[in-house]
Structure formats: C-alpha cells, structure tokens
C-alpha positions in Angstrom: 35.5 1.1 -6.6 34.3 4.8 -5.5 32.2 5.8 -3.0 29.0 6.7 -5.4 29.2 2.9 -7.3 29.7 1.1 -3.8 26.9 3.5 -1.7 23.8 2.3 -4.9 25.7 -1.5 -4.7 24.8 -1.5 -0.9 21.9 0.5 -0.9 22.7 2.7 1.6 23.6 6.9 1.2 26.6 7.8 0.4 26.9 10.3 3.5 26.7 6.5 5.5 29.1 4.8 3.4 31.4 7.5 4.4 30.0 7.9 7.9 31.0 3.5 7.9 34.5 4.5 6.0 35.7 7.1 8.6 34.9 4.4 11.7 37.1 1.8 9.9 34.4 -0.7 8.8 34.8 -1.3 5.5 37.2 -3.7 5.0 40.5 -2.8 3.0 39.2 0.3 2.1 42.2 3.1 1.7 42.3 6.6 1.3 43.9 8.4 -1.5 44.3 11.8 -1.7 40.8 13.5 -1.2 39.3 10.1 -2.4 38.5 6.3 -1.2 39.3 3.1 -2.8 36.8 0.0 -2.0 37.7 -3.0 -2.7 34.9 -5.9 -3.6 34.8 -9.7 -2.7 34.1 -12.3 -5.2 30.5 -11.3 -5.6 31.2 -7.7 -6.3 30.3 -6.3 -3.1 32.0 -4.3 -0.5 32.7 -5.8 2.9 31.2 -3.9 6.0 33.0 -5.2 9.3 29.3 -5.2 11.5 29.4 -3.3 14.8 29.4 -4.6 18.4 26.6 -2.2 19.4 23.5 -0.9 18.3 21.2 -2.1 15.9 21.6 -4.3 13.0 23.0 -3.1 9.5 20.6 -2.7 6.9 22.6 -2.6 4.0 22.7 -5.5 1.2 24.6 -8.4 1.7 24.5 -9.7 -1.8 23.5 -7.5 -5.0 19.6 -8.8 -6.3 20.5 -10.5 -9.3 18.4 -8.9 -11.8 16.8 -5.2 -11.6 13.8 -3.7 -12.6 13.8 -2.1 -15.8 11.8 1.1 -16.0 11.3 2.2 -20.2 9.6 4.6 -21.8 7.7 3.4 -25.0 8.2 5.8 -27.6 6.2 4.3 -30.0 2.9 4.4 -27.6 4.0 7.7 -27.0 3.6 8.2 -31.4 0.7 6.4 -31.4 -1.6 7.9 -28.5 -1.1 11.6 -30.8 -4.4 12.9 -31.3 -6.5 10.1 -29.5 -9.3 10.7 -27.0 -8.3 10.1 -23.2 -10.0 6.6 -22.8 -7.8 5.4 -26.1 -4.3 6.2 -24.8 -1.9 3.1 -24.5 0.0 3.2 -21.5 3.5 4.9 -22.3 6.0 3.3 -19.3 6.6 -0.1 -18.7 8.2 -2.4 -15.9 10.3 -5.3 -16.8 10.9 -7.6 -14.1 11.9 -11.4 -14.6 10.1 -12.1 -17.7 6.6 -10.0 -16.7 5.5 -6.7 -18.3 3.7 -4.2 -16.2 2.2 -0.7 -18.0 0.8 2.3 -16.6 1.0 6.2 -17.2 2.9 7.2 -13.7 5.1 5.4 -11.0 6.9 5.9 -8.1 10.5 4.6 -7.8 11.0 3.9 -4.0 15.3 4.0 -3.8 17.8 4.6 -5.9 17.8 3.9 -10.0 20.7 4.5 -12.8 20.0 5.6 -15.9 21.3 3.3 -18.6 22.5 4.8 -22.3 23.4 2.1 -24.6 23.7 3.2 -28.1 25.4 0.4 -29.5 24.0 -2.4 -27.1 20.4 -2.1 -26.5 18.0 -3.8 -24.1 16.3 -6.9 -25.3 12.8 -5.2 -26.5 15.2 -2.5 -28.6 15.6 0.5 -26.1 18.4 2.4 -25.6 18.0 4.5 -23.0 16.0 2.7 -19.6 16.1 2.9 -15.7 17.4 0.2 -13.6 16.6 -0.2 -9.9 16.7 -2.8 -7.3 14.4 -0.9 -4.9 10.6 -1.5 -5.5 8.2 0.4 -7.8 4.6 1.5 -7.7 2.2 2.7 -10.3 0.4 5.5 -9.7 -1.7 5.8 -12.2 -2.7 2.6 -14.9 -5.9 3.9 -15.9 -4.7 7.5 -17.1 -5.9 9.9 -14.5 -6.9 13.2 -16.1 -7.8 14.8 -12.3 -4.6 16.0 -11.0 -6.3 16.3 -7.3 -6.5 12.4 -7.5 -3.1 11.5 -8.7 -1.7 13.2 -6.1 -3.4 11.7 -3.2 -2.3 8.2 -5.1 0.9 9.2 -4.7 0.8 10.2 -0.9 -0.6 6.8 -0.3 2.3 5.6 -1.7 4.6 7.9 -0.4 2.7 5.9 3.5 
C-alpha cells in the first residue's frame, strides 16, 4: 500500500504518515526508491508502533465498517426545473446503515473518496457517490435562499 491509501485508511495527513514513517513506526514499512511500501495486517490496516512519550495517537485502530454515502439525486435535480422555491426536493442525500437523510448543502468534516462505478453501481442506481468515514452536517434542509444565513450555518459548524 502507498502512502495516500494508508494516510485516508488511518485517518490521519499524509505529511504525519510520513512524519510516523521517517521515525520508524510503522511496522515493516520499506522504502523504495523515492516511494514507501506499507504493509497491512489481517484487517487491512497499517501497524503504527505507539510512542513512549507524549500524548496518545489519534489515528484509527480498525477501519469503521461501513461509510457514509454522500449522492447527488439527479432526478430531483430534473424535477425541481422550473418550480417555485418552497417546491424544491432536496437534491443530496446521506446514506448511512439503512437511514436516508436529504437536505440542499452539507459539510463533510475529514476526508471523502469519490467513487466512479460505471459498470457496478450503488444499490439505489448511482454511479458516481462520495464515501467518508468522518461525520457530516447539513447546512441547509429547508433550502435557504439568504446567502448571509447559510453562511453563518456553516461557521457554526465549522465551531
């Protein structure tokens, strides 16, 4: 494994991972060349050796099993052409263990990957989605038309 795939599996920058690589502390990783190989335990994960000092590591010990899926309705999108404000269906939607939240804006916390599968869709049909493990926020579920108010949502959030 690289350094970009094992930095979003432990949820931690990559400028640490390599900060953690150059002190020796992930465990059987080698360098080759200009790059690092990381090698992953039964669970997928890399192995960080823990330090004697200083504070406790904050990076995932196991992978959460199932991410958040972040889509984009295209057929709302279709279907909210030409109606008034206080008609528009909300156009993003969070899937998350077998519950549905909708909204208009959101706020993605950490890190997400952007999924393309042409030939293997999600579930509900879409190809193209956004996984995370990190939490999200809606901003805005009632579409917001002030743009004064939608951004002081999102500095609450940001809080």
């Amino acid at each position: 494994m690289r350094t970009r795939e094992a930095s979003f599996l432990l949820g931690i920058s990559r400028q640490r991972l390599l900060v953690l690589l150059a002190q020796g502390r992930v465990k059987g990783a080698d360098k080759k060349g200009r790059f690092w190989e990381i090698p992953v335990n039964q669970s997928g994960m890399p192995v960080i050796i823990p330090a004697r000092r200083g504070p406790k590591g904050i990076w995932h010990k196991q992978e959460t099993k199932v991410p958040q899926m972040i889509h984009v309705n295209q057929h709302n999108i279709r279907d909210n052409i030409g109606k008034p404000p206080e008609e528009l269906e909300p156009v993003v939607s969070v899937k998350h263990n077998e519950r549905n939240d909708y909204g208009y804006d959101l706020y993605i916390s950490g890190p997400c990957h952007i999924v393309y599968r042409p030939y293997n869709p999600a579930k509900c049909g879409a190809h193209v989605w956004i996984n995370t493990y990190d939490p999200v926020q809606f901003v805005d579920t009632q579409f917001n038309l002030d743009p004064a108010t939608a951004r002081q949502a999102y500095k609450q959030i940001k809080r």
